[in-house]
C-alpha positions in Angstrom: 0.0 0.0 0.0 2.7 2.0 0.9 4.6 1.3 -1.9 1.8 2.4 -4.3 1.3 6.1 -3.0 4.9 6.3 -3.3 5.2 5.3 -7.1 1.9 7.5 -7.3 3.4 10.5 -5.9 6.8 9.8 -7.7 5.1 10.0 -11.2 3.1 13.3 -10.1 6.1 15.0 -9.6 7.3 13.6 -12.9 4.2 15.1 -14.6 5.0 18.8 -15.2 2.2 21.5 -15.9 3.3 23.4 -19.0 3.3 27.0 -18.8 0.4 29.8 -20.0 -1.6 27.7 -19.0 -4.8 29.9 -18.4 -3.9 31.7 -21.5 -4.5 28.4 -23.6 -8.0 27.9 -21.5 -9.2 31.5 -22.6 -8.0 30.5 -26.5 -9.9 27.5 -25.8 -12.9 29.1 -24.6 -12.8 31.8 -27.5 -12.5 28.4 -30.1 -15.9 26.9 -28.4 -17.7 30.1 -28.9 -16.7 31.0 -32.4 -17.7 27.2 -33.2 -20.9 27.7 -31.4 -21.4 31.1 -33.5 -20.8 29.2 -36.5 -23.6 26.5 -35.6 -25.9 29.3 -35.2 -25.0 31.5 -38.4 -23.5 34.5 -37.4 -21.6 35.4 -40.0 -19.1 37.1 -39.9 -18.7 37.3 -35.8 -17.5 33.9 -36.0 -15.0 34.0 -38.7 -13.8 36.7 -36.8 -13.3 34.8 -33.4 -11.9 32.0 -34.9 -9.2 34.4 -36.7 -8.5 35.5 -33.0 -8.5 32.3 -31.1 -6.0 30.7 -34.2 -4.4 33.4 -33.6 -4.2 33.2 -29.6 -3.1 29.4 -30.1 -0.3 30.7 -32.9 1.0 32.4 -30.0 0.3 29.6 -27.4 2.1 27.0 -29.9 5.2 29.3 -30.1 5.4 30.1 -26.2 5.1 26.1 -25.9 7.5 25.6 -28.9 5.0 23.2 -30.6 5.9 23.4 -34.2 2.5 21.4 -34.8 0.0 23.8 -33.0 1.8 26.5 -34.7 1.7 25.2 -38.0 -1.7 24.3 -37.7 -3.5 27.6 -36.4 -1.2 29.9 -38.5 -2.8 28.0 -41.9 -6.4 28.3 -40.3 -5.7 31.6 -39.4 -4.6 32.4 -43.3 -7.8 30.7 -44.3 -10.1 32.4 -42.3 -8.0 36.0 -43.4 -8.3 34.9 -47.0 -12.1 34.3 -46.4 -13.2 37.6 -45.1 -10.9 39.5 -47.4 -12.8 37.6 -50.4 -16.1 38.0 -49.3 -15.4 42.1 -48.3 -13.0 43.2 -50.8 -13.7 41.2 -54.1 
């Protein structure tokens, strides 16, 4: 028994929190809500807070040094730019 909370605290230690943490909850929160926008048609709120939660998690991937996160919101983030430029501007 003993043993067991020992290996159990042992691997929570191991386990580290990475930093920003609360800054990639409010990115997270902003993604649910421009997704939830987008369910209910409000065009073009939503393409705008999914520009600036892609954004938030460009930012969030670079602080974290994920290559993937930042490669993956920076080309949603061009789409979504590309989008409302299109449908404003052409």
């Amino acid at each position: 028994m003993a043993l067991k909370k020992n290996q159990k605290r042992k691997e929570e230690e191991n386990v580290k929190s990475k930093p920003y943490q609360s800054l990639a909850w409010f990115f997270t929160v902003t993604l649910i809500l421009a997704a939830t926008m987008a369910a209910f048609n409000m065009y073009p709120w939503y393409s705008y807070a999914f520009t600036f939660s892609n954004l938030g998690w460009v930012l969030i991937g670079y602080l974290w040094k994920e290559k993937s996160l930042i490669v993956l919101n920076a080309g949603l983030t061009i789409i979504y730019i590309i989008g409302l430029v299109s449908d404003n501007y052409m």
